[in-house]
PyMOL Python script that loads the backbone (N, CA, C, O; Angstrom):
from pymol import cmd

cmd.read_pdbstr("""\
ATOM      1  N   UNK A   1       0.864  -1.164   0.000  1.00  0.00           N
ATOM      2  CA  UNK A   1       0.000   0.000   0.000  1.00  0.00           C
ATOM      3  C   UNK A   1       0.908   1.223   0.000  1.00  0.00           C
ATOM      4  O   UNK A   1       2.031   1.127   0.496  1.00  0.00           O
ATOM      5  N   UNK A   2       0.406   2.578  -0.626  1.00  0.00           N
ATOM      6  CA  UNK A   2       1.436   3.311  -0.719  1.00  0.00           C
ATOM      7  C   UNK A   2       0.317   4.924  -1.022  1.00  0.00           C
ATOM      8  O   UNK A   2      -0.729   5.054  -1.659  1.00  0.00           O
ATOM      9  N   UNK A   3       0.994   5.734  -0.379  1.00  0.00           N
ATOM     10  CA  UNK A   3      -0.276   6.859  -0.322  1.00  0.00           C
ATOM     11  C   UNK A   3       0.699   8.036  -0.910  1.00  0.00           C
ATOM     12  O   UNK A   3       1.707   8.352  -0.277  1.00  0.00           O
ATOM     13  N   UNK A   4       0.350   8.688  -2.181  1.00  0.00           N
ATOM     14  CA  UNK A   4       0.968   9.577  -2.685  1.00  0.00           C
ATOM     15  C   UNK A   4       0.624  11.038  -2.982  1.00  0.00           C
ATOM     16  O   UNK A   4      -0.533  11.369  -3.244  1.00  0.00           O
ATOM     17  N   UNK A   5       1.415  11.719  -2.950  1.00  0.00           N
ATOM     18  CA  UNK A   5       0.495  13.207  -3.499  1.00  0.00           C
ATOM     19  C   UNK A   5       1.198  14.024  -4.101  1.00  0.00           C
ATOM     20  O   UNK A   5       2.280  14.413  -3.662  1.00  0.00           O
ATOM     21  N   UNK A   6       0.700  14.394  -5.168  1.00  0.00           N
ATOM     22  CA  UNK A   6       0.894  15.744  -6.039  1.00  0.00           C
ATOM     23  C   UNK A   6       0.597  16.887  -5.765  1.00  0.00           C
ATOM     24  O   UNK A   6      -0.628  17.011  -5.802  1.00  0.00           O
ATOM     25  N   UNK A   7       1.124  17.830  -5.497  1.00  0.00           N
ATOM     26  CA  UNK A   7       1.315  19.143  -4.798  1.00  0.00           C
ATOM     27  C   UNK A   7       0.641  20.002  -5.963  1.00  0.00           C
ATOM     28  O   UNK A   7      -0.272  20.815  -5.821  1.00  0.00           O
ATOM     29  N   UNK A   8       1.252  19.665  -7.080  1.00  0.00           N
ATOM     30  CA  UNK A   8       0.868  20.531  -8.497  1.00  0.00           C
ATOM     31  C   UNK A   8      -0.112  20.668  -8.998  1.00  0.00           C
ATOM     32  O   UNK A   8      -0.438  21.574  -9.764  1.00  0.00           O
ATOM     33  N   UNK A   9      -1.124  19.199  -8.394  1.00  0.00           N
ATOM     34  CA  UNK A   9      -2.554  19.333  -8.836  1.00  0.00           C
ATOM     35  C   UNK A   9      -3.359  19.033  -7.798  1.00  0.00           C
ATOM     36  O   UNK A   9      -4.555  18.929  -8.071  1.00  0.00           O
ATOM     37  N   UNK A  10      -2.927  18.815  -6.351  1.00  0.00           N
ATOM     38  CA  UNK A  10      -3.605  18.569  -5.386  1.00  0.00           C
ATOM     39  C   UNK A  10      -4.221  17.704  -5.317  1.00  0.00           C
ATOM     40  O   UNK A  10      -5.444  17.740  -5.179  1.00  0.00           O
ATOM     41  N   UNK A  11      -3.470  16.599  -5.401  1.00  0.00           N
ATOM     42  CA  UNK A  11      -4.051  15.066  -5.563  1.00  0.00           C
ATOM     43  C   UNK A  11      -3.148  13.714  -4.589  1.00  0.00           C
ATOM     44  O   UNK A  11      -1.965  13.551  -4.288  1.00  0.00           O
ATOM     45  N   UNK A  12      -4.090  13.137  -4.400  1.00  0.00           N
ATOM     46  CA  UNK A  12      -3.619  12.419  -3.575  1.00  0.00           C
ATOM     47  C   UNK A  12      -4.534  10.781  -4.028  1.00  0.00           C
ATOM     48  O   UNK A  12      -5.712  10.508  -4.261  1.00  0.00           O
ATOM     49  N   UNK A  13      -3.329  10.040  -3.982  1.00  0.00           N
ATOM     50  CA  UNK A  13      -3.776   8.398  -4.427  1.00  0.00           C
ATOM     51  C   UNK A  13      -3.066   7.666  -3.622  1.00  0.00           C
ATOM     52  O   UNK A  13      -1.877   7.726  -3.306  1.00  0.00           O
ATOM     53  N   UNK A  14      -4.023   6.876  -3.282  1.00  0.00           N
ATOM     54  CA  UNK A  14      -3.958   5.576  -2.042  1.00  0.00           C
ATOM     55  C   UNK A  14      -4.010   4.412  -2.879  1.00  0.00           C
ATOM     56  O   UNK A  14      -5.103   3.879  -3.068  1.00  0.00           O
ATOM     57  N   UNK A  15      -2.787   3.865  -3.499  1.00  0.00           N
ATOM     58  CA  UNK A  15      -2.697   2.559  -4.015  1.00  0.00           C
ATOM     59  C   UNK A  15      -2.604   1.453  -3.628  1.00  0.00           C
ATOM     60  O   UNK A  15      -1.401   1.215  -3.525  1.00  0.00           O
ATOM     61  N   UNK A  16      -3.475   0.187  -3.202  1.00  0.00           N
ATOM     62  CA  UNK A  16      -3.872  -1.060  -2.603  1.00  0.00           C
ATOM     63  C   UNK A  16      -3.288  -2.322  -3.410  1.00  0.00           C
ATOM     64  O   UNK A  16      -3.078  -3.434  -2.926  1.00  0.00           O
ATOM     65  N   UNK A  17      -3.089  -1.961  -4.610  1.00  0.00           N
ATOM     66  CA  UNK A  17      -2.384  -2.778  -5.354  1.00  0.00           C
ATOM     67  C   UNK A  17      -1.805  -2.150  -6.574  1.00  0.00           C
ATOM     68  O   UNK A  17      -1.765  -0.921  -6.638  1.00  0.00           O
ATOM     69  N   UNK A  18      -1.347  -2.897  -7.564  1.00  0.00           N
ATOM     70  CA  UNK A  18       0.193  -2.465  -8.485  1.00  0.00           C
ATOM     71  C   UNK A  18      -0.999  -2.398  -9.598  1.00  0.00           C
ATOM     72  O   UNK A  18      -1.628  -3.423  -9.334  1.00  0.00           O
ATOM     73  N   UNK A  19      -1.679  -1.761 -10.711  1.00  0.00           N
ATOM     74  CA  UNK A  19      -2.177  -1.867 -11.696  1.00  0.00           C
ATOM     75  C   UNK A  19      -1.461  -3.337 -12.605  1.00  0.00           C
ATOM     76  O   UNK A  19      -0.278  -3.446 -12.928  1.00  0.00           O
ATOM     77  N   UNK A  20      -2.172  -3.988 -12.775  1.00  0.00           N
ATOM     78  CA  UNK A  20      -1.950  -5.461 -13.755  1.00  0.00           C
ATOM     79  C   UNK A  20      -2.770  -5.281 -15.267  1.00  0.00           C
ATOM     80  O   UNK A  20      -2.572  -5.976 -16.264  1.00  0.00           O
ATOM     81  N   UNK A  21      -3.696  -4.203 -15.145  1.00  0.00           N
ATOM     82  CA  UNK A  21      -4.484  -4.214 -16.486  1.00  0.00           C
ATOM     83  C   UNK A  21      -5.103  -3.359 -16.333  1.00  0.00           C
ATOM     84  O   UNK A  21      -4.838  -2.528 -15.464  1.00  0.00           O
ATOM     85  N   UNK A  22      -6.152  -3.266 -17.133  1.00  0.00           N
ATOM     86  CA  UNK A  22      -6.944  -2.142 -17.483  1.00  0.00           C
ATOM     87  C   UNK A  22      -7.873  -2.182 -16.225  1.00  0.00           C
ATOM     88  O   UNK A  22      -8.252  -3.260 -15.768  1.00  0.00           O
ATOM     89  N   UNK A  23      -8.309  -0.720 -15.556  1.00  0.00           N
ATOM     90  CA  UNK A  23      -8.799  -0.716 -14.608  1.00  0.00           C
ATOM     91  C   UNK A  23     -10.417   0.556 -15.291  1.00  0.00           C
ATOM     92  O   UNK A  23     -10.546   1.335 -16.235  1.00  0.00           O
ATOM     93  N   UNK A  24     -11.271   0.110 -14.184  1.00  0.00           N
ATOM     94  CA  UNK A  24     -12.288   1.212 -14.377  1.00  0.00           C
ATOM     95  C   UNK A  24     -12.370   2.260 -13.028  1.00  0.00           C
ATOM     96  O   UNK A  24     -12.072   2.105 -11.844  1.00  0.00           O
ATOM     97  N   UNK A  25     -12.902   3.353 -13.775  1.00  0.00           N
ATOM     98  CA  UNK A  25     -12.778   4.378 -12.698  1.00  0.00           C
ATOM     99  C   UNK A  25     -14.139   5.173 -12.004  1.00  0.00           C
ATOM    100  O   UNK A  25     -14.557   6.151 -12.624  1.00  0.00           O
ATOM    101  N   UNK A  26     -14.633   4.895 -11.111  1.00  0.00           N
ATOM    102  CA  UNK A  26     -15.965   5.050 -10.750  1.00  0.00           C
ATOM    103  C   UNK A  26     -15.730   6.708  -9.923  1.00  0.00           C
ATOM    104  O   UNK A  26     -14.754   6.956  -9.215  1.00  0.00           O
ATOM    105  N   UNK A  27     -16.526   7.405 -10.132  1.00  0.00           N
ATOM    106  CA  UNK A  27     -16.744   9.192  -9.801  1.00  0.00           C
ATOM    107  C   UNK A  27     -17.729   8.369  -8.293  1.00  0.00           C
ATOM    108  O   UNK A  27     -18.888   7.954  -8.323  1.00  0.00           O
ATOM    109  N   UNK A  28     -16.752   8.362  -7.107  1.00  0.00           N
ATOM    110  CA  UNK A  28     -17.848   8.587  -5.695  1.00  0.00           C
ATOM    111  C   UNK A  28     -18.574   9.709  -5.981  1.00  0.00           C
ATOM    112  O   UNK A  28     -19.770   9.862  -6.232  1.00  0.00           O
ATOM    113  N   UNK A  29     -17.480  10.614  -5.887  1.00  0.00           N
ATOM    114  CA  UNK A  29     -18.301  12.630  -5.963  1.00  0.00           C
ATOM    115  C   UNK A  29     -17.347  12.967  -6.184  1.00  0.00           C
ATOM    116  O   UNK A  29     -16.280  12.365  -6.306  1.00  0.00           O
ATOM    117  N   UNK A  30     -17.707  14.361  -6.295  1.00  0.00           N
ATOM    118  CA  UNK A  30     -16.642  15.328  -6.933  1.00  0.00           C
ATOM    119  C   UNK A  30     -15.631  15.231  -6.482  1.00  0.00           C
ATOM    120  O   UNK A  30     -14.851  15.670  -7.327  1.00  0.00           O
ATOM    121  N   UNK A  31     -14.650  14.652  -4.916  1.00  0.00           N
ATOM    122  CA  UNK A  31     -13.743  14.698  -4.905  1.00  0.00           C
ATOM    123  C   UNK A  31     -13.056  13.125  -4.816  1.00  0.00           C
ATOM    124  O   UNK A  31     -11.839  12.937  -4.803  1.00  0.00           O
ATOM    125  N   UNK A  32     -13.879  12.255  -4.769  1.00  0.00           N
ATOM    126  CA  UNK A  32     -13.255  11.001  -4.728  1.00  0.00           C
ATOM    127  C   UNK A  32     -13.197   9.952  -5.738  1.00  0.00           C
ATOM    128  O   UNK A  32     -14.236   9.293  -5.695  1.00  0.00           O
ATOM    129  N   UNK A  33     -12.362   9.529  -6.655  1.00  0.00           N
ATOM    130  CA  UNK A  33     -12.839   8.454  -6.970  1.00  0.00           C
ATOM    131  C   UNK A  33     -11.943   7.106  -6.892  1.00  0.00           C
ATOM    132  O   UNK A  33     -10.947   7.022  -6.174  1.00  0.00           O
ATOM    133  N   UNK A  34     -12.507   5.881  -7.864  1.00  0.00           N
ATOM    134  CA  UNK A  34     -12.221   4.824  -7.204  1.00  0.00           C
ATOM    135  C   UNK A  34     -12.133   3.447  -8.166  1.00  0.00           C
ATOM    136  O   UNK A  34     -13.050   2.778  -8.643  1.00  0.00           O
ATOM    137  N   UNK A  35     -10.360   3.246  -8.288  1.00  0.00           N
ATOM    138  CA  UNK A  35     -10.023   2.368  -9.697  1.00  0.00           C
ATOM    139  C   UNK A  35     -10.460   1.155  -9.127  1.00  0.00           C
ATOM    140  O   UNK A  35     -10.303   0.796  -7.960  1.00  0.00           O
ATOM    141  N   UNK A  36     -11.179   0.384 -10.300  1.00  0.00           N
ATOM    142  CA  UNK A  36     -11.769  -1.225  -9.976  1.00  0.00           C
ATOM    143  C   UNK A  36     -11.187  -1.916 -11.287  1.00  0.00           C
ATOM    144  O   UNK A  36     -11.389  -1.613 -12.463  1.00  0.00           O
ATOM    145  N   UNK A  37     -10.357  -2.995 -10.713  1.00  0.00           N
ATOM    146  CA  UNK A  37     -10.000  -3.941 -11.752  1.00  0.00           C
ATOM    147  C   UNK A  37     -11.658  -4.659 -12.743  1.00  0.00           C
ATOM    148  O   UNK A  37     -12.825  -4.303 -12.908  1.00  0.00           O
ATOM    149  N   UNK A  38     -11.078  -5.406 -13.011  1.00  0.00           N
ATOM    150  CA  UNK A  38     -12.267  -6.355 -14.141  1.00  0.00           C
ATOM    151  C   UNK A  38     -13.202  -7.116 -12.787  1.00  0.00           C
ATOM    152  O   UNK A  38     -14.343  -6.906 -12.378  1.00  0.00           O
ATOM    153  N   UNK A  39     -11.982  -8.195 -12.292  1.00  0.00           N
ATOM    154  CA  UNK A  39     -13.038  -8.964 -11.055  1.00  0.00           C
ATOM    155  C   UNK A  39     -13.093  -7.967 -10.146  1.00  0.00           C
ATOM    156  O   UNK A  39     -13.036  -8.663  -9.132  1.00  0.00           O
ATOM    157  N   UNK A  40     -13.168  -6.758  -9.715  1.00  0.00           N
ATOM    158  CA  UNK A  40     -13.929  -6.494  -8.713  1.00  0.00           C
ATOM    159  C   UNK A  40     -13.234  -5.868  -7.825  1.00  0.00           C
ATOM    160  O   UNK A  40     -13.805  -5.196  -6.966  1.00  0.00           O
ATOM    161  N   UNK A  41     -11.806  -5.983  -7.880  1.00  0.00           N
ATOM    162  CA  UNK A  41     -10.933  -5.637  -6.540  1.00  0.00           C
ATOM    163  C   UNK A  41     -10.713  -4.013  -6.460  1.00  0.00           C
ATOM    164  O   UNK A  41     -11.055  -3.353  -7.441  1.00  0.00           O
ATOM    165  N   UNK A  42     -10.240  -3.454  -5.495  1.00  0.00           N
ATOM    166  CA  UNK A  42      -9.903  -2.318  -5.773  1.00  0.00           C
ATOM    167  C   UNK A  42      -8.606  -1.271  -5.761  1.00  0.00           C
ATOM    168  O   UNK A  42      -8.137  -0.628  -4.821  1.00  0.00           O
ATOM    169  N   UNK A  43      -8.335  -1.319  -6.701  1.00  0.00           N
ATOM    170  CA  UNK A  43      -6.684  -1.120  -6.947  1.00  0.00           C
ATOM    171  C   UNK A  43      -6.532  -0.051  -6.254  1.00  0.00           C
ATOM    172  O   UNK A  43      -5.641  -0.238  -5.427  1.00  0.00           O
ATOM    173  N   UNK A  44      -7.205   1.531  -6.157  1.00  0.00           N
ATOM    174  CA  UNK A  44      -6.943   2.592  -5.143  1.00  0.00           C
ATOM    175  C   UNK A  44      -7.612   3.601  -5.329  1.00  0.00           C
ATOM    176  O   UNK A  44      -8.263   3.848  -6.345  1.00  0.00           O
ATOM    177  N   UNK A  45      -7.505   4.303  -4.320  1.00  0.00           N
ATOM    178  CA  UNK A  45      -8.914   5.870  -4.419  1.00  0.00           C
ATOM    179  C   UNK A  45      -7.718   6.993  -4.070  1.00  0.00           C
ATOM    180  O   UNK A  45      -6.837   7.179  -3.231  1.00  0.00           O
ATOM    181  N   UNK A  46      -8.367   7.721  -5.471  1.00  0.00           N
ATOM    182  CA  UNK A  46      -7.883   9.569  -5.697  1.00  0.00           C
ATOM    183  C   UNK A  46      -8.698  10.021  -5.355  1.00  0.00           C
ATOM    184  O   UNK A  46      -9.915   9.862  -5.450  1.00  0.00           O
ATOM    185  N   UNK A  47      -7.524  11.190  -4.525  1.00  0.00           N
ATOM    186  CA  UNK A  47      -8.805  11.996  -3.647  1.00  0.00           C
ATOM    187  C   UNK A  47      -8.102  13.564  -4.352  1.00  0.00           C
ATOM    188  O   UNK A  47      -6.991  14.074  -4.213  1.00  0.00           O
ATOM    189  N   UNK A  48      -9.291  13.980  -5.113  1.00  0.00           N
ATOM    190  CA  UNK A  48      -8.891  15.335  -5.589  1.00  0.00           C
ATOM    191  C   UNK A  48      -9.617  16.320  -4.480  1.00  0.00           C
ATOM    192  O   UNK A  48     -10.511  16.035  -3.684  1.00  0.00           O
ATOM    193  N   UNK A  49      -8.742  17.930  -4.753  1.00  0.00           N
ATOM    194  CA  UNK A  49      -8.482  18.831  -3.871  1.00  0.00           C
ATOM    195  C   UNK A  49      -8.565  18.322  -2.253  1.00  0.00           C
ATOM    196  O   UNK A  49      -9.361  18.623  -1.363  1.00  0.00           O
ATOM    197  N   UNK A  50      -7.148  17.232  -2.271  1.00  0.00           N
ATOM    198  CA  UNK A  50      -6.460  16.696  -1.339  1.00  0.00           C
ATOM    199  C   UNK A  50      -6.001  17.355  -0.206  1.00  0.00           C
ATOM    200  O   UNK A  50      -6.056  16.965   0.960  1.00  0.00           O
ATOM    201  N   UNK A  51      -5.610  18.241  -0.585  1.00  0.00           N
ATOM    202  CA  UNK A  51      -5.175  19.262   1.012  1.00  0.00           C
ATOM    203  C   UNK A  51      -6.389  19.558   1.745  1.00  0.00           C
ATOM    204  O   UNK A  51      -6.476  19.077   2.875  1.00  0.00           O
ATOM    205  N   UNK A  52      -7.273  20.214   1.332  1.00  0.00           N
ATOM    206  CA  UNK A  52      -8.344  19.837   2.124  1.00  0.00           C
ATOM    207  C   UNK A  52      -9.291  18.512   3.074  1.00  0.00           C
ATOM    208  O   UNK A  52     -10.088  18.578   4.010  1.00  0.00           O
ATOM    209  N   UNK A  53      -8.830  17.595   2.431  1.00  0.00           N
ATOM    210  CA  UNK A  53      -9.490  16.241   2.513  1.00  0.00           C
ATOM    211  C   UNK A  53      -8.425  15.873   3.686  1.00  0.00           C
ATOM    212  O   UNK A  53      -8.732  15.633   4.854  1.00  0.00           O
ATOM    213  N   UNK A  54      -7.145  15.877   3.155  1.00  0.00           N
ATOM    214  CA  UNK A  54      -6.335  15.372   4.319  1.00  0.00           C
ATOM    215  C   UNK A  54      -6.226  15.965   5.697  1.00  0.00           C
ATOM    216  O   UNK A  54      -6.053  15.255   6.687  1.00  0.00           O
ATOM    217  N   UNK A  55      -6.333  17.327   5.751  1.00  0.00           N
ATOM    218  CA  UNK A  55      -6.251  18.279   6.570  1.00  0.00           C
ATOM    219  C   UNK A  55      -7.583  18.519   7.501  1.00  0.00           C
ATOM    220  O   UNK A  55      -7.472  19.206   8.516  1.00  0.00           O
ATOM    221  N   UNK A  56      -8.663  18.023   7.187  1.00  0.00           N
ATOM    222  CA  UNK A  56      -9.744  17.827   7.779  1.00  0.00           C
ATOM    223  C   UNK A  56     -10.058  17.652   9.185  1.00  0.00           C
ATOM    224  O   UNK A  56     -10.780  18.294   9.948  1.00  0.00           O
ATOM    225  N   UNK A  57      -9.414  16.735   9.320  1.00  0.00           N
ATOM    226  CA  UNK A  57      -9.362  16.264  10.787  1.00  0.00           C
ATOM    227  C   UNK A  57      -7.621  15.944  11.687  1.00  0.00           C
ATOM    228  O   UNK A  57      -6.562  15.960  11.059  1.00  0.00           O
ATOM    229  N   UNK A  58      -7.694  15.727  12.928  1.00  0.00           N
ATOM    230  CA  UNK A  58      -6.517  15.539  13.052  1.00  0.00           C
ATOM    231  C   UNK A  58      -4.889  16.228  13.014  1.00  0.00           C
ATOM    232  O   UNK A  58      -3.719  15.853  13.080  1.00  0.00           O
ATOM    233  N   UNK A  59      -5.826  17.692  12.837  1.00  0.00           N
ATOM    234  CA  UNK A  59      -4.560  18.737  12.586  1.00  0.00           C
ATOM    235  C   UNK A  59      -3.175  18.513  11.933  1.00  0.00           C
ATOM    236  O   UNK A  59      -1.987  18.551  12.254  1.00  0.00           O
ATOM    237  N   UNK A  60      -4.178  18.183  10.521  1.00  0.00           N
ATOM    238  CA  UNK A  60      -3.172  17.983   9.300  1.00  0.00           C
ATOM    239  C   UNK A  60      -2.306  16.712   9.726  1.00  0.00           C
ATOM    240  O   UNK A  60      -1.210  16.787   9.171  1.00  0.00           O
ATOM    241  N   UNK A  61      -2.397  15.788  10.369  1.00  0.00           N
ATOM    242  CA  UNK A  61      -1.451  14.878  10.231  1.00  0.00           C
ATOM    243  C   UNK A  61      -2.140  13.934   9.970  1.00  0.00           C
ATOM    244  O   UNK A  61      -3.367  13.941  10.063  1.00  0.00           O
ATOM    245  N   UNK A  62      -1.285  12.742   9.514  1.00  0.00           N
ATOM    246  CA  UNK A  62      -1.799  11.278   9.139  1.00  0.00           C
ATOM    247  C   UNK A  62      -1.782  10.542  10.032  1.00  0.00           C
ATOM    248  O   UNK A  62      -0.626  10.454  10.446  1.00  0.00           O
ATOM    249  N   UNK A  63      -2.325  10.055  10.477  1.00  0.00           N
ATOM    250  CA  UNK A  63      -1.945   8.458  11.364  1.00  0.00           C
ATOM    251  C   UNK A  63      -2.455   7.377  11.158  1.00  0.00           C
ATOM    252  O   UNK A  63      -3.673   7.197  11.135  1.00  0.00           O
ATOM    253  N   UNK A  64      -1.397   6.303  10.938  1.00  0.00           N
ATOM    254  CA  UNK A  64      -1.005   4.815  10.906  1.00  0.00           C
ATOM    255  C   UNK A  64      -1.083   3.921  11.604  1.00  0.00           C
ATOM    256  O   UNK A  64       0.017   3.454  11.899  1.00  0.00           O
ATOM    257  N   UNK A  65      -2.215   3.265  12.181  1.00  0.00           N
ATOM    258  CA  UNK A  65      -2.354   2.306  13.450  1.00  0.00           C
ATOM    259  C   UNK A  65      -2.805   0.902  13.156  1.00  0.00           C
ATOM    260  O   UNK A  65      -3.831   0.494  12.611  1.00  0.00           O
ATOM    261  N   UNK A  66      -1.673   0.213  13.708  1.00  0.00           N
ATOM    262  CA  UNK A  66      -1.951  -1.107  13.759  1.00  0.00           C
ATOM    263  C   UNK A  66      -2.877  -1.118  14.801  1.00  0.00           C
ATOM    264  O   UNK A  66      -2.808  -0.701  15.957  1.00  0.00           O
ATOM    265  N   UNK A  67      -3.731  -1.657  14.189  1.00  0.00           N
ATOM    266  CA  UNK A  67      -5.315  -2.005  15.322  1.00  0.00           C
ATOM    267  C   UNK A  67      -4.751  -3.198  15.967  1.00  0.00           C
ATOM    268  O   UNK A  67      -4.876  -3.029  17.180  1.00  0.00           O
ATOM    269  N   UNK A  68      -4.223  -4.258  15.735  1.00  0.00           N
ATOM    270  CA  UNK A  68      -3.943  -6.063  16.395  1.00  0.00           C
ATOM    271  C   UNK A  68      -3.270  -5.215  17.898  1.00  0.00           C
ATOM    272  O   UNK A  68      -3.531  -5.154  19.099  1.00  0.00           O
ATOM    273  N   UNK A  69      -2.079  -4.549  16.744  1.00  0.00           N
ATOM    274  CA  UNK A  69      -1.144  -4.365  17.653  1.00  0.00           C
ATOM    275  C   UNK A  69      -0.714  -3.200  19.020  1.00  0.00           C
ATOM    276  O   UNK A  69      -0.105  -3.305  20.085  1.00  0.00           O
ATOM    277  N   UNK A  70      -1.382  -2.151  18.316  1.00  0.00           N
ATOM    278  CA  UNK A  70      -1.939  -0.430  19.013  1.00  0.00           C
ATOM    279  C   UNK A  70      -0.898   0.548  18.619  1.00  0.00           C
ATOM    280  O   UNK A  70      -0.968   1.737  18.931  1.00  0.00           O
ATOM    281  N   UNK A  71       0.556  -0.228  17.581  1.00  0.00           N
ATOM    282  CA  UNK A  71       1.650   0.583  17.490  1.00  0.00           C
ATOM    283  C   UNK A  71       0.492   1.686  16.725  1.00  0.00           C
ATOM    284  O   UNK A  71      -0.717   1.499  16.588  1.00  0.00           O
ATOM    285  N   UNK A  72       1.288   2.844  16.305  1.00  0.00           N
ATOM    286  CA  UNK A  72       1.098   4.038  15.909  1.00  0.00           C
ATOM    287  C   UNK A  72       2.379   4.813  15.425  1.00  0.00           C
ATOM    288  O   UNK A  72       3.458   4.933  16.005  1.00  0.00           O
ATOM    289  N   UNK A  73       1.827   5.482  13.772  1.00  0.00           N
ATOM    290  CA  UNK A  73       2.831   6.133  13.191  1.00  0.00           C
ATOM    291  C   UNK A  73       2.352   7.204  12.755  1.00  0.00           C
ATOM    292  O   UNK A  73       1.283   7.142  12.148  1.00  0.00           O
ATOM    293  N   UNK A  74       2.928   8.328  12.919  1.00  0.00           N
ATOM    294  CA  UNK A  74       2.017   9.598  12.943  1.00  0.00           C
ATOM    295  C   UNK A  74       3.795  10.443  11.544  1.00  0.00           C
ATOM    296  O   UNK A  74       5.022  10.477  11.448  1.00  0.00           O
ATOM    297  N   UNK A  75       2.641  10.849  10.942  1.00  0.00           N
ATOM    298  CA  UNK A  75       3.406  11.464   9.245  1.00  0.00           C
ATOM    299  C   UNK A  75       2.499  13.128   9.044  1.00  0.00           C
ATOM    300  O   UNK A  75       1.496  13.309   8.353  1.00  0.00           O
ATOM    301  N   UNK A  76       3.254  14.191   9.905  1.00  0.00           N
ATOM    302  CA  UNK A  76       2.880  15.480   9.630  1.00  0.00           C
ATOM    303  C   UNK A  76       3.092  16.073   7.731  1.00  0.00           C
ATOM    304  O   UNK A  76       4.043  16.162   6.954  1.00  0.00           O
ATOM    305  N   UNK A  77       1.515  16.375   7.669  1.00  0.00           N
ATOM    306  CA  UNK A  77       1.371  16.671   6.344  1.00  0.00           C
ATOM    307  C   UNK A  77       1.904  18.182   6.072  1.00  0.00           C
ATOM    308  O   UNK A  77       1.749  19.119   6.855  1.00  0.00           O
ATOM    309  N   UNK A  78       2.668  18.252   4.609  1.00  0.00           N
ATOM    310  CA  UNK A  78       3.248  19.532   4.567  1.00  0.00           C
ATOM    311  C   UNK A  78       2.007  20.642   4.488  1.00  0.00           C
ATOM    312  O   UNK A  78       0.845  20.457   4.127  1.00  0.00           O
ATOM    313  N   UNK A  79       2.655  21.853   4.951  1.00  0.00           N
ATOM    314  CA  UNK A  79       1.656  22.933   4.563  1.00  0.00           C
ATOM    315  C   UNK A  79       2.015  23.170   3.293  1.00  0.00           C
ATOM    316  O   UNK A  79       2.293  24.369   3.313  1.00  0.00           O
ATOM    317  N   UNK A  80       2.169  22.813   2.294  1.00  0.00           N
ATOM    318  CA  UNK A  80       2.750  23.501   0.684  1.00  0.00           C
ATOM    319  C   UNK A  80       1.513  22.610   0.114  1.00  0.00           C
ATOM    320  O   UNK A  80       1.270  22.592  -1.092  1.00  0.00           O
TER     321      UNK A  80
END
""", "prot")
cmd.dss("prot")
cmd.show_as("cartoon", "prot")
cmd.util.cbc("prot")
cmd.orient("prot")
């Protein structure tokens, strides 16, 4: 899994798996959407005008928690 973002267009993609083929792209709403392979799986969701979306809650930071385990990884999002 791998969570990326473009500063230049304010985008941000959460990839769940490696693209293998042609994928379809379903519009949640205006700011989300969401690549689906052929069977069904879901390769990853773009989240456009991302700084907002990320910044939402949590005072701009990310956090990473193993639920099994309770570790925690906390990734301060840039202001740019």
């Amino acid at each position: 899994m791998k969570l990326t973002y473009d500063p230049r267009y304010n985008i941000a993609y959460l990839r769940l798996h490696e693209k293998t083929g042609e994928v379809e792209t379903i519009k949640v709403s205006d700011e989300i959407n969401i690549d689906i392979a052929p069977d069904g799986s879901i390769y990853g969701i773009e989240l456009l005008n991302a700084n907002d979306q990320l910044r939402k809650q949590d005072e701009g930071k990310l956090l990473v928690v193993n639920e099994s385990t309770g570790e925690k990884a906390e990734v301060v999002l840039s202001d740019k």
